[in-house]
N, C-alpha and C positions, 0 to 999 in steps of 0.2 A: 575485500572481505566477502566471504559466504555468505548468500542471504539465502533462506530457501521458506517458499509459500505455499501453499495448497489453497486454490479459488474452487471453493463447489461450488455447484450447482443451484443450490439454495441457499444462495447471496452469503455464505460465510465463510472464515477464510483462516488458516493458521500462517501463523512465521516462527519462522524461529533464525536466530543470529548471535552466535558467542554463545553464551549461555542465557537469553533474554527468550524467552518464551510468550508471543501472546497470539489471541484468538479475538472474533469479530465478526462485523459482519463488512462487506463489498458495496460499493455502487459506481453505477456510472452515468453520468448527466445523458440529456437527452439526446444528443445527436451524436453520444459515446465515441468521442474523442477525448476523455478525460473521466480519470474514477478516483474514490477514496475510499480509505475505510475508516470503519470506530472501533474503539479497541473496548471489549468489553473484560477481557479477560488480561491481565498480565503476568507474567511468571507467578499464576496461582493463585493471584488476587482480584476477585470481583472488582469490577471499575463500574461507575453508576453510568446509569443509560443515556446515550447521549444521540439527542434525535435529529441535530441538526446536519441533516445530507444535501446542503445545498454549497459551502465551500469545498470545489475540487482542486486538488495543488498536485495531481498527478499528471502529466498529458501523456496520451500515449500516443506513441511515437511507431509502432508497431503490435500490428496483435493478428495471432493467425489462429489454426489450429493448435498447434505442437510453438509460437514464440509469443512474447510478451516481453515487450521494450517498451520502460517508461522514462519519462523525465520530472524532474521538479526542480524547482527555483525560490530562493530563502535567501535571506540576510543571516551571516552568520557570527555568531559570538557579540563579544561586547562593542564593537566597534562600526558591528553591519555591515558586514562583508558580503555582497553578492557573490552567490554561487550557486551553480546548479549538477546535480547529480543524474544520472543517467542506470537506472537498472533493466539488469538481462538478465530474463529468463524463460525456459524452454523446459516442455513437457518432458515428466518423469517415465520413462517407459518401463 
């Protein structure tokens, strides 16, 4: 699937995927090998503030100028299925 993001500069950030639409804001823990975001906007709908930036579940796995390779790791569905997913991406020029 197509995932595509935009990280400014001033910690906020858009995605958009299918037709799923949201905005936010970015962080990254302190020794930034690992970021998250909060979603405050979703396809259109205010989401209430959420201030807790201390659970990171992204690791990044790569980050340069122009690439961004992350990973995370979940239980998934009813049964809790370990799996982890792996995203690539690379500046829009």
């Amino acid at each position: 699937s197509t995932k595509t993001m935009f990280f400014n500069a001033d910690g906020t950030y858009e995605e958009e995927m299918y037709c799923l639409k949201s905005t936010g804001k970015w962080f990254l823990n302190k020794d930034r090998t690992k970021f998250d975001c909060t979603i405050t906007n979703f396809n259109g709908m205010e989401l209430p503030t959420f201030h807790d930036t201390t659970k990171f579940t992204n690791v990044i796995l790569k980050l340069t100028n122009d690439t961004l390779i992350y990973g995370n790791e979940a239980y998934y569905g009813k049964d809790k299925i370990y799996g982890h997913d792996d995203w690539y991406f690379v500046k829009q020029k």
